[in-house]
N, C-alpha and C positions, 0 to 999 in steps of 0.2 A: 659647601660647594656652590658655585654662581651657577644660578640658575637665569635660562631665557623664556621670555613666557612674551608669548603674540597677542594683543590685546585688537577685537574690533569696534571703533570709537562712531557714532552716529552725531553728527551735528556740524559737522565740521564742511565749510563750504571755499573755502580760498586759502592760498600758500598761509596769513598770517594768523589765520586757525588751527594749522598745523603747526607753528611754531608755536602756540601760545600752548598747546596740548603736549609737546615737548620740553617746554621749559617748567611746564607747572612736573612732570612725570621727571625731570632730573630733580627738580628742588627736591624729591621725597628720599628721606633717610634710607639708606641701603640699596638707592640702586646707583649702579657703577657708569651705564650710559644709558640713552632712550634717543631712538627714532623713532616720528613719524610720515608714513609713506600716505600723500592725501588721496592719489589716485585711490588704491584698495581699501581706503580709511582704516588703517591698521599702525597701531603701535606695537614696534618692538623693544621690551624693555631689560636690561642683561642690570642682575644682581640679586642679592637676598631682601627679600621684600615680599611682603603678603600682599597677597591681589588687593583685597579690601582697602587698604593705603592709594594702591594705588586708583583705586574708582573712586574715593574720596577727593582725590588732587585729579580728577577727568574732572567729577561734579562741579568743584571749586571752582575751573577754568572754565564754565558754563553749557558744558557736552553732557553725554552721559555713553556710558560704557553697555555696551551691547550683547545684553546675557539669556540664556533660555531657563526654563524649571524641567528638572526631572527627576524623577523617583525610582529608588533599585532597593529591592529588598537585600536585607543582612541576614547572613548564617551566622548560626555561634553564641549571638548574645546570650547573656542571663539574667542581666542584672542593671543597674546603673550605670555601676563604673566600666560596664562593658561597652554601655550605651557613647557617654562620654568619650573613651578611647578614640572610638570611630570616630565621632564627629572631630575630636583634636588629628588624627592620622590623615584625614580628608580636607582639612580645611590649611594643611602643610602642603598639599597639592599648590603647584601653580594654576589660576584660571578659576578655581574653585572659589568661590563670591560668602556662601552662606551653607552651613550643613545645619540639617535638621533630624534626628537621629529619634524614630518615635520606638520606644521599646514593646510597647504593646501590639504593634502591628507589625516588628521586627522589620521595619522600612524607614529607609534617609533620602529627606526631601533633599534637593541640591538646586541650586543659584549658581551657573556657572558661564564664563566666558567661550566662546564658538572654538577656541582654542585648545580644549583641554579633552582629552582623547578618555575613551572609557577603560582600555589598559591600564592608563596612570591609576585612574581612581580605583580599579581591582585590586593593582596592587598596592598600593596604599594600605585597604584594611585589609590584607590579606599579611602586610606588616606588621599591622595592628592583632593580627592572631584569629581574622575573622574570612568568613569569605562573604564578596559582593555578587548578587546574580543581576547578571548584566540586561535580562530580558527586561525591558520596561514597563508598566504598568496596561494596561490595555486602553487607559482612554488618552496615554499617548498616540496612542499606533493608530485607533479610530477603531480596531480591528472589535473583532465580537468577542464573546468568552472563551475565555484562556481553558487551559486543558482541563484542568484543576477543578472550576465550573463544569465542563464536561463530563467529568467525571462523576461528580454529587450532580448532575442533571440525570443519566444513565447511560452515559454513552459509555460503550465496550473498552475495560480498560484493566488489566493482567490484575489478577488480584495478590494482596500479597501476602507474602511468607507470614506464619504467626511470629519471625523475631521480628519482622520489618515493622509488624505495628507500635503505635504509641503507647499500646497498655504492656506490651509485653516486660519492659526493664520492669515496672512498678510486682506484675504478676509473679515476673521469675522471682527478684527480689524479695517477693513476701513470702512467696513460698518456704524460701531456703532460711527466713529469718524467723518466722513463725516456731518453729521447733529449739531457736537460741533464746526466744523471750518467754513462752511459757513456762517454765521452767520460774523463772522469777516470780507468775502469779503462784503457783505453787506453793512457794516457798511463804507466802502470806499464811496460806491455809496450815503449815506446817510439812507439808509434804515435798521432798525429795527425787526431784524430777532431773536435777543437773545432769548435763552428758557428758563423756568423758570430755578430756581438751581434745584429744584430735580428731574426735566430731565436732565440735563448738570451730575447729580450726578448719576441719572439710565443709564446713556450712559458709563459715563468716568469709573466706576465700574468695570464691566464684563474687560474690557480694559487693567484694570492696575492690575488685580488682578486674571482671566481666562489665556488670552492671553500673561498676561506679568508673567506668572508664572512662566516661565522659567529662568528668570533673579534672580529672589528672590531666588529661589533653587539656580542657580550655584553660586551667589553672597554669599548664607548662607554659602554654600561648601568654597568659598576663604576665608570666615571669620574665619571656623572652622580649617582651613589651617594654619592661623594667615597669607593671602597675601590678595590680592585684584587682580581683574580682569575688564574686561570691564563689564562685569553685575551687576557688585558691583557696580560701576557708573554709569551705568542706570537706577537701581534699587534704591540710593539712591535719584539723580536727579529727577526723576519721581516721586518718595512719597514724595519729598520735595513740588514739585507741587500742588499733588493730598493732601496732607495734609495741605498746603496756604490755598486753596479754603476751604476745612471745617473747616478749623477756621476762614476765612471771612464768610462764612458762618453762623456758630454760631454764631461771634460775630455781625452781623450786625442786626443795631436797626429798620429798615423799613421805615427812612425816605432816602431824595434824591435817589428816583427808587433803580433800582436792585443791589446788592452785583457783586462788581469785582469780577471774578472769576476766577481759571487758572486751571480748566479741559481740554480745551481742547489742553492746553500746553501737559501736563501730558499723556493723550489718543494720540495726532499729534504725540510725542517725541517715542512712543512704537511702533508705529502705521508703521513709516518712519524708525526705526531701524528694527523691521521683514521683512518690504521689503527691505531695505540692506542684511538684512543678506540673505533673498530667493534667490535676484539673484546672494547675493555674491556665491553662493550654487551650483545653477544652471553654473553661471563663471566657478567657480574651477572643476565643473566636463570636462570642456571642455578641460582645461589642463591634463587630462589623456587621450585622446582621442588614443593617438599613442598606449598606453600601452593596453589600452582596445581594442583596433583592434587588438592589437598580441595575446591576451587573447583570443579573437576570432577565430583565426585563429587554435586554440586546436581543430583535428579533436574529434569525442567524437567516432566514431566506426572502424573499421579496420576488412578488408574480408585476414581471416589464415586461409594457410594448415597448417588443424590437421587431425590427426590419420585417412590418406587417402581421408580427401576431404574438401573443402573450408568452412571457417565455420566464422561467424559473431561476434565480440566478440568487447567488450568494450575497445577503444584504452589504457587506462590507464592499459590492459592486456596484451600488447603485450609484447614477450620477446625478448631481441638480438638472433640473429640468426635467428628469425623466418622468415618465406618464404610469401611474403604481397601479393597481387593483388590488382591494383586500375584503375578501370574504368573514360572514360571519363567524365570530372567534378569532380568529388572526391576529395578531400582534402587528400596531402602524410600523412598517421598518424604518419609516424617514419621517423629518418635520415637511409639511407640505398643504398645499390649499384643496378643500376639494372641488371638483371639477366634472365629477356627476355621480349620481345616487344620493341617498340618504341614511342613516343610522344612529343610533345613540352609541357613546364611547363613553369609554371606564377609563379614567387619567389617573384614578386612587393612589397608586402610590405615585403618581411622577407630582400630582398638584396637590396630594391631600384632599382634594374634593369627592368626597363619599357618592355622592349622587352619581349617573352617568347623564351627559352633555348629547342635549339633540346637534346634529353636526351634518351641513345641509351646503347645497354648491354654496364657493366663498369661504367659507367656514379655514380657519386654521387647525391642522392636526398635527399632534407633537408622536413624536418616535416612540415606541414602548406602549403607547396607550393598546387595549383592548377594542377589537371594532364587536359590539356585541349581535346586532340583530338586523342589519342591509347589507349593500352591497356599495363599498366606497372607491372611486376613482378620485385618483390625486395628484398634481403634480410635485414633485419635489422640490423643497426651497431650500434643505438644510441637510445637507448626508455625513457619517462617518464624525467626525472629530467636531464639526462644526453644528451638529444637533444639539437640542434641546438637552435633550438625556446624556449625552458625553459632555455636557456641561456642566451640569447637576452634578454629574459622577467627581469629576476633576475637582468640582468647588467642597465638594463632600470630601474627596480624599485629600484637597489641600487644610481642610481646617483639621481632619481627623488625623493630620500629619504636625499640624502646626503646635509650638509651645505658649505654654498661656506663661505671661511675665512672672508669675509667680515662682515657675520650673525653675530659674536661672537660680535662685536661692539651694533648690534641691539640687542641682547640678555643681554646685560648687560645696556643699557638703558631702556628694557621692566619690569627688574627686580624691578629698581625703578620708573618705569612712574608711576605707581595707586597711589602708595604713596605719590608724590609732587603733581599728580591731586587734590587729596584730602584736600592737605596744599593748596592750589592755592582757590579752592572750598574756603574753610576755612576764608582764611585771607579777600579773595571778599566779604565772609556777613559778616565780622567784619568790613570791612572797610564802607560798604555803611551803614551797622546798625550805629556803633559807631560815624564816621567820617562825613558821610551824612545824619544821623538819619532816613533813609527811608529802614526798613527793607523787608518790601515789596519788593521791588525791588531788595533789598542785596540778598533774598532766589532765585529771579527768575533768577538774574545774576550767582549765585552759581551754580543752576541748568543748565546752559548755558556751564558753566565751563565741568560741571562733563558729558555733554552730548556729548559736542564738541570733549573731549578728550579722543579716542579712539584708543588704542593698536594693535587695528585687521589690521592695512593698515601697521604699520610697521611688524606685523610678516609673512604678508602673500606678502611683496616687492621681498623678496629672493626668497621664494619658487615656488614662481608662475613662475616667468620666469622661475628658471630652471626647473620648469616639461613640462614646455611651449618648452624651448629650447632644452634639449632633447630630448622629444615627437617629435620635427621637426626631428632632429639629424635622430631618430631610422628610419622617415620615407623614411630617402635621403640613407638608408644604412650606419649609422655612427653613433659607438656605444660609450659613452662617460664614462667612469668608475665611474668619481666622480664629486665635483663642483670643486674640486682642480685643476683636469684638465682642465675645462673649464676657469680659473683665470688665468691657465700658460698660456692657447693657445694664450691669448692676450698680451703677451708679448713677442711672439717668434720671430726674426728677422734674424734666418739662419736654414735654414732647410739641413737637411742631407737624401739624400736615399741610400737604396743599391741599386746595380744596375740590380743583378739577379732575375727575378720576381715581381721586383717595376717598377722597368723602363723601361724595358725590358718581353718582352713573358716569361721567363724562358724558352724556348723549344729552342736549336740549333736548326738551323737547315742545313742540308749539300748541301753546296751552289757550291764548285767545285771539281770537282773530277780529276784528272791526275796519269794515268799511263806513266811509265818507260817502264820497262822489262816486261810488259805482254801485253797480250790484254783488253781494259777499261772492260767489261764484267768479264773477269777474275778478276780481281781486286777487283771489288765491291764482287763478290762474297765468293772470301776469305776472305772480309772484314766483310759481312754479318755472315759468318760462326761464325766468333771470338767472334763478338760483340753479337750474341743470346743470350751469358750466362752473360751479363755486365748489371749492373745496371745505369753506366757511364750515366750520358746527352748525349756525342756525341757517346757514342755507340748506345743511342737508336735513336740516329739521322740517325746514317747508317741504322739500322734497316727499318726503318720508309718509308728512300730511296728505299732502296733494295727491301720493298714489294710494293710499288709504280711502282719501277721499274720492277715486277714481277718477279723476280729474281730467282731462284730456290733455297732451302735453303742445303746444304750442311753439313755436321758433322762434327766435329772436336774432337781429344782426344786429353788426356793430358792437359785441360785447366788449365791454373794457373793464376791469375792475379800477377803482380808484383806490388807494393804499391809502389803510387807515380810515375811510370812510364806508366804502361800499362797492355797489357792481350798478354798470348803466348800462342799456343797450336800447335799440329800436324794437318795439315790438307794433309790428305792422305799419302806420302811418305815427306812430306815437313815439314820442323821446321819454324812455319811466327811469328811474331811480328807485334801489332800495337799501338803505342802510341806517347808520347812525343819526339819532337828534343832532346831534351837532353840525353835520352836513344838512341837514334838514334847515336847522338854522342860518346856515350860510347862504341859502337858499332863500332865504327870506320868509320861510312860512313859520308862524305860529303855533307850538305845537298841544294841541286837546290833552296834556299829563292826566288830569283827572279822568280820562278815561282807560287808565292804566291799573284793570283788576288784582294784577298777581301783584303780591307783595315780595319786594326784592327778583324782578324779572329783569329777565336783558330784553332789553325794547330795540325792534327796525320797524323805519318808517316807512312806504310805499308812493311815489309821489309821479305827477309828470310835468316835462320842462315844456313850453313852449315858447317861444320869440321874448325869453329873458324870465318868461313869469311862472312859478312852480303852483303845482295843486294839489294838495294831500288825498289821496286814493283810500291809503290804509294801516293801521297799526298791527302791528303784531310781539306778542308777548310770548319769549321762549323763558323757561327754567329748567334746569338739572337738577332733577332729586338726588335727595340724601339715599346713602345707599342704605339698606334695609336691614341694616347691622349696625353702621354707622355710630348711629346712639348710644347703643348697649356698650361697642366699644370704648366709646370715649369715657361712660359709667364705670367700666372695668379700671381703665387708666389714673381714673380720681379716686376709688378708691383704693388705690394702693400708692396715692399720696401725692401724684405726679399732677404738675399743673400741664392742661392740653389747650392749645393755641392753633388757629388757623391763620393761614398765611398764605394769601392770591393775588394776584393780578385783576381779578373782578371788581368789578362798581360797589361800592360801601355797602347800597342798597342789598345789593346780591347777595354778599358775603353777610352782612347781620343778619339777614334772613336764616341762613345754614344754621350761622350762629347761633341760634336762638331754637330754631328747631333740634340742635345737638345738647346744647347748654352746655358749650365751650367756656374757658375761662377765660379768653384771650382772643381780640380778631385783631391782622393786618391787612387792609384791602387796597388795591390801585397801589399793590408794590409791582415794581419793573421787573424783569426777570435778572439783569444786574442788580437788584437791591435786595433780593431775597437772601443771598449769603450776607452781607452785611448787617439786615435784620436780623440772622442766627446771631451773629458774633456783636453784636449788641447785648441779645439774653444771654450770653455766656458772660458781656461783663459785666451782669447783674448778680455773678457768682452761681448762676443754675449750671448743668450738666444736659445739656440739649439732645435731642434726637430728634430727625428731621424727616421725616416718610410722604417721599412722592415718585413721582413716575415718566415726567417728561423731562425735556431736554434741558428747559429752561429750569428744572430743579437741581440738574448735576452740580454747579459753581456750591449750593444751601447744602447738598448733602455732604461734599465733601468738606466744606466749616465745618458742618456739627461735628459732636463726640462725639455722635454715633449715626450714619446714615441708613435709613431703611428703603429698598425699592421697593415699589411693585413692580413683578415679573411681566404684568399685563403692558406696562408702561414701554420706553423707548431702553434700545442698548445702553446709550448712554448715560442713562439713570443708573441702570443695573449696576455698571461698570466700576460707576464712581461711590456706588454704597457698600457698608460692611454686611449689611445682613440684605434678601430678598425673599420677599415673598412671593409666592408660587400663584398663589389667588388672589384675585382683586378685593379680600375683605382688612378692612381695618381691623376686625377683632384681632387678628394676629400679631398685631403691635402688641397688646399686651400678655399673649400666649408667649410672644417669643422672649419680652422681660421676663417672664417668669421662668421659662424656660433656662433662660441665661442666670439668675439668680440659685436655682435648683442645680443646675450646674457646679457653679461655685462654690455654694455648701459642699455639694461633694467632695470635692476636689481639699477643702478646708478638711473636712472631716475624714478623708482618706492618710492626708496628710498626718493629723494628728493621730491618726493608730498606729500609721508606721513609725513615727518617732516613739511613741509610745510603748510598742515593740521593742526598739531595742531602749530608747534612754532608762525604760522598768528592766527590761529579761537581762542586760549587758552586767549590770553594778550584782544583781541575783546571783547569777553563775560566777561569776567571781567570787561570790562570798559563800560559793557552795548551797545554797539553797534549790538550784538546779540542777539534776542531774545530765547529762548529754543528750539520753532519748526526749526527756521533756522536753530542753531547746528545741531537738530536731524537730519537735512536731507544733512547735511553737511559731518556728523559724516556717515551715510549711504554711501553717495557720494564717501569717502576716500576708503572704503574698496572694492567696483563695479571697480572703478576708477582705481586702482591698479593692479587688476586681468586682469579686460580688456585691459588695455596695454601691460600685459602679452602674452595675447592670438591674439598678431598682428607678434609674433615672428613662430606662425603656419603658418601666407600667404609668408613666407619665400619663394624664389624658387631660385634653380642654375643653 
């Protein structure tokens, strides 16, 4: 059937942008016509054709196609191929860009065009045999915690029926099957416990057809799909079972005792799959646990001046700019500056930082933290969706939503595993029917087959460690974008920082002071003067001196900064200068170097013009310490193999000095902030695997070269923006916490993998060759998927 699908295109500025966006959108295979309309920047495109195609030919023609992210959790799934389904039934939608279908969090991440409506995409998998819940995620909305959170917070909420619970299928279930498998330990001891058949058939009943109703439903669902899933194959298996015994049953003539019978295969095999799957349940919830503590952490009220006096209002109401107060204990509800009081704050889990933060007027305060022992006023900078913490949350739930490259191997094995289980199943009762004429046993080793081999341990290998290893991540203050990131970090073997605010305070600070021709008090003080109006680092370093030193502050006219050199102005009857030797030298003066103590200092010079002739006043030596980790970091980094390199824009001098006090492997200094990316992509063609960790503006072009970009969170947006991983605190040690991290990860994820294959490619060839009986699969088949997750959830006792 042709389909029309409305595209909104961004780039496009005049009529022959819109044709060029229309002829690149006809040339693509399958579609039949395409308009576009430049006013609305909107293409319409009529035919069979995947979106994807077509944002490929927007890109090619030099636009780009204009899409949002959003997330809806999935009912139904079980399994793999369940998982799969969805993302194939959704990505047949028109407008639909990218589905990401996580099984462990039973949620599908979506890439989608402004055009495509959330009815299509319901029912889409609701085609697919699933249903989609349309509510969106909460750090969509901005909105505070969803009911659900309310719920496990304490808020008032109908308690439920004992069938409505989770444990109830597993409890009813065992109960009714407990009396059909004792009987078999018995029979060990020599004792004689069997129950008639039509108890074994009032027991196994309720079992396979109450409790196991869930199976038959999703299974009908994969059938009507035209796929298969894991419930297809427990559902088969188990009526194979339960249908054996009623035809031994029937047919049996009432001589030689009782009818064999394999009830309590059929009831043990349901019985041992519900409790796989309850605590598979219970598991997976514990891999959100990070995400759901920062979810937590959503204060729900906030105390605003309005209209003359403090008033109580629901945090999801505050506005920027508004004027906060928050009391001892209180949770901050917004990001914001403070603006009077004082207190220490608890950031623990937003920054990973253990300690609590003296936090004093000026001061920044991030949403969720704890105000522990003052009283804080604040104004607002950042509310709702655009906070701190609903950033953290979304970046959290996009990596613990996201597929790490290795999944696509497991997703294309899950596509055909029901289908060969089946052939497998198949050919095992033809062969013990036909070959060994013992059908009996053909149907119970078939059922063996179809029980043993279950999908749900390979789709839920990936996922689980990375919400596992994430979830760690968020808690250490380290934020990971995707799983792609976490697949680079274990390959990185040269790491690169800058040196301003990575390795370094970022703060100069002014270390020695020498006058000339005045008195050292006069000195500072004309310096003080200049430097009031400078935004400069080591102006605000004098600054910072000067009122330290109690200084008196003095006025200056006439300020000018001069670009690239310095700041001049009049101070009183006098023309003064302070900046660079270089100006200094243009100046015509001489400048005293060997009275330059600091080793690798940044030097300004202090001078005054008169009628052509300059006179040197005073030197001043600023340095930026190493931060107070720094070291230990970089120590950390070497030994685990990696060579580390610094990379600034600082004077040689400057930078060897760090150098040397880090005992780095590598310095680049007096690089431009255009040359810093090309630096990186120099040591990548020296065959290294780079990572890049800075914080300013001029680092964005270097972090997006590397293969792996790290911010610091202290730094600017546009660092953050353009790196895969960020750090929450300004310390470098977490450069090498979060390799490790990423590394621990991946093992998992390797070694997840490997039991689930090893689950079925051992248990599958077993039970076909009858060495398994059905209830061992069943609890085999349970075991894989417990098995997997809990391995998972050994990457949260992580510590650095």
């Amino acid at each position: 059937m042709t389909a029309t699908t409305q595209l909104k295109i961004n780039g496009m500025s005049c009529a022959s942008c819109a044709g060029r966006v229309e002829k690149a959108l006809s040339a693509v295979a399958g579609v039949e016509a395409a308009s576009v309309n430049l006013a609305t920047e909107t293409a319409t495109v009529t035919g069979q054709v995947a979106t994807d195609a077509l944002e490929a030919a927007i890109s090619a023609a030099g636009y780009q196609l204009e899409s949002k992210q959003r997330q809806f959790a999935v009912q139904g799934m079980t399994c793999a191929s369940c998982a799969g389904r969805v993302e194939k039934s959704l990505l047949k939608v028109p407008g639909v860009l990218a589905a990401s279908v996580n099984l462990a969090t039973e949620q599908v991440s979506l890439r989608l065009t402004s055009a495509v409506s959330e009815e299509s995409l319901a029912q889409a998998v609701t085609n697919a045999g699933y249903e989609l819940v349309l509510a969106p995620t909460t750090t969509e909305t901005g909105a505070g915690n969803n009911a659900e959170n309310g719920a496990e917070n304490g808020a008032a909420t109908k308690p439920l029926a004992f069938y409505q619970t989770d444990s109830w299928p597993v409890l009813g279930a065992a109960l009714l099957t407990i009396p059909l498998v004792l009987p078999m330990f018995g029979l060990l001891f020599g004792i004689d416990w069997m129950l008639p058949a039509f108890w074994q058939w009032v027991l196994a009943t309720p079992v396979q057809f109450y409790f196991g109703a869930r199976f038959y439903q999703a299974g009908w669902h994969a059938l009507k799909a035209k796929s298969g899933n894991m419930d297809l194959l427990v559902s088969i298996g188990t009526s194979a079972a339960y249908g054996l015994s009623l035809y031994l049953w029937y047919s049996f003539d009432g001589h030689h005792g009782a009818p064999h019978l394999y009830f309590e295969s059929s009831a043990a095999v349901l019985t041992l799959v519900l409790l796989g799957k309850f605590l598979e349940k219970r598991a997976k919830k514990r891999t959100t646990d990070a995400l759901q503590a920062l979810e937590n952490l959503k204060p729900t009220t906030a105390t605003v001046w309005r209209d003359g006096s403090w008033r109580n209002i629901a945090a999801a109401a505050l506005k920027k700019y508004d004027r906060v107060k928050v009391l001892p204990g209180e949770r901050i509800p917004a990001d914001g500056i403070v603006i009077g009081g004082s207190s220490h704050v608890d950031e623990a889990l937003i920054s990973g930082e253990s300690i609590p933060l003296h936090k004093t007027v000026g001061d920044h305060l991030t949403g969720g933290a704890i105000n522990l022992d003052g009283l804080l006023e604040f104004e607002a900078t950042a509310v709702g969706s655009e906070s701190t913490l609903a950033k953290i949350i979304r970046l959290v739930e996009q990596a613990q939503g996201a597929k790490a490259p290795v999944q696509a191997l497991v997703d294309k094995i899950s596509n055909i595993f029901v289908p060969v289980v089946l052939l497998i199943a198949l050919l095992t009762l033809l062969v013990w029917g036909l070959v060994l004429n013992d059908w009996t046993q053909g149907i119970l080793h078939a059922v063996a087959v179809l029980v043993i081999a279950c999908p749900c341990a390979l789709g839920l290998a990936t996922p689980a460690a990375i919400m596992a290893g994430t979830g760690t991540a968020a808690r250490h203050g380290i934020l990971v974008k995707d799983a792609v990131a976490l697949e680079q970090a274990t390959k990185i073997d040269y790491v690169v920082f800058d040196k301003t605010g990575t390795l370094t305070a970022g703060k100069p600070e002014l270390l020695q002071l020498t006058a000339f021709a005045e008195e050292k008090q006069t000195v500072l003080r004309i310096a003080y003067a200049l430097s009031q109006h400078s935004e400069h680092p080591l102006a605000k370093a004098v600054v910072h001196y000067a009122q330290i030193q109690q200084v008196p502050l003095d006025e200056v006219s006439q300020f000018t900064v001069v670009a690239g050199k310095g700041v001049q102005a009049q101070f009183g009857e006098r023309t003064v200068v302070l900046g660079s030797g270089h100006w200094m030298r243009e100046l015509g003066l001489t400048l005293p170097t060997e009275q330059i103590q600091i080793p690798g200092a940044s030097v300004s010079w202090l001078a005054e013009t008169s009628a052509g002739q300059a006179k040197l006043l005073g030197l001043f030596c600023f340095a930026d310490q190493a931060k107070p980790e720094a070291k230990a970091a970089v120590q950390k980094l070497q030994q685990r193999g990696i060579q580390v390199a610094m990379l600034t824009g600082d004077s040689q001098q400057s930078a060897s000095y760090i150098a040397e006090q880090l005992g780095l492997d590598h310095v680049q200094a007096e690089v431009l902030p255009q040359g810093k990316a090309q630096a990186i992509a120099d040591i990548q063609a020296q065959g290294f695997q780079v990572a890049m960790v800075g914080d300013g503006i001029n680092d964005a072009p270097a972090l997006a070269q590397a293969d792996l970009g790290i911010a610091m969170a202290t730094g600017t947006e546009v660092a953050v923006s353009a790196a895969a991983m960020t750090l929450m605190r300004g310390n470098p040690a977490l450069v090498a916490s979060a390799l490790q991290l990423a590394s621990a990860t991946y093992r998992n994820i390797q070694q997840n993998l490997f039991w689930a294959f090893a689950f079925n490619i051992v248990g599958i060839p077993l039970a076909a060759m009858g060495f398994l009986n059905p209830v061992i699969a069943g609890a085999a088949m349970a075991c894989s998927s417990v098995f997997v997750v809990t391995n998972a959830l050994r990457l949260q006792r992580m510590s650095f």
